[in-house]
N, C-alpha and C positions, 0 to 999 in steps of 0.2 A: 504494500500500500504506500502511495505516495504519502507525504504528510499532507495532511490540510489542517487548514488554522481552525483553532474550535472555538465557535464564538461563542459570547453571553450575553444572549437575549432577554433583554429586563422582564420580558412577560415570563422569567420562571421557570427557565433550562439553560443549561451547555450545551450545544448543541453541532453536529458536523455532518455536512451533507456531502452523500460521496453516490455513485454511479444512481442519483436520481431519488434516494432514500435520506433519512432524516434518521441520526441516531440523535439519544437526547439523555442527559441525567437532570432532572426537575428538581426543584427547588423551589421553596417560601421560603419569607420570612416569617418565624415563631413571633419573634419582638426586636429591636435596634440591635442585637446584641449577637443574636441568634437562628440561624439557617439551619430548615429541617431537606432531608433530603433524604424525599418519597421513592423515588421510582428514579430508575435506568431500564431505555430497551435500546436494543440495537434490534434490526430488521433480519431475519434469519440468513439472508442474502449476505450480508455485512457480518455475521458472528466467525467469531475465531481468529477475526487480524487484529486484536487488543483495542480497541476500542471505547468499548465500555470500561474498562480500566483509564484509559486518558483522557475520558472526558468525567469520570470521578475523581483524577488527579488534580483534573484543574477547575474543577468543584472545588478541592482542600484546600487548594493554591489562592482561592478565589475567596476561601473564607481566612487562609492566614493573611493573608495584606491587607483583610480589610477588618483583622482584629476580629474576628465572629468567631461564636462556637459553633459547635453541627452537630444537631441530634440525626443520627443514620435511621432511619423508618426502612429504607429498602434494602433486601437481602445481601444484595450483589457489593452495594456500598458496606454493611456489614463484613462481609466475607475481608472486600479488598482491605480494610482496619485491620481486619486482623495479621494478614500478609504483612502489612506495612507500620510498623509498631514506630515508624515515623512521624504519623499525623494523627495519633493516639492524643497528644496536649491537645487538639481540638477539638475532644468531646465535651459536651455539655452535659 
């Protein structure tokens, strides 16, 4: 996979569109403080080139710069916390 840039769309996802598909990891805000992060899909077309893993990376990225905590509500974000005992200081 080429890289493509993953943007963040104020309506509530990271998001990276690649051969005509939308993969997405969604996001609210709980309060000023604090980002829940519901859901990740990638489109089954798209699974298996890591994906869903970098655009929950720059979900974390996305809440360490801007000083937020993250409650994980979705599996997939679960899991990758655990793999990555890095971005463990940003639970809420």
């Amino acid at each position: 996979m080429t890289e493509k840039k993953i943007e963040v769309k104020h309506a509530g996802k990271f998001y990276v569109e690649l051969e005509g598909k939308e993969a997405v990891c969604e996001y609210f805000f709980k309060d000023d403080n604090t980002i829940v992060l519901p859901h990740t899909f990638v489109p089954e077309e798209l699974r298996g080139r890591g994906i869903a893993g970098k655009l929950v990376r720059k979900a974390l990225e996305f809440a360490r710069t801007h000083n937020l905590r993250v409650i994980p509500v979705c599996s997939y974000v679960k899991r990758y916390l655990e793999k990555h005992p890095e971005y463990k200081d940003l639970l809420a």
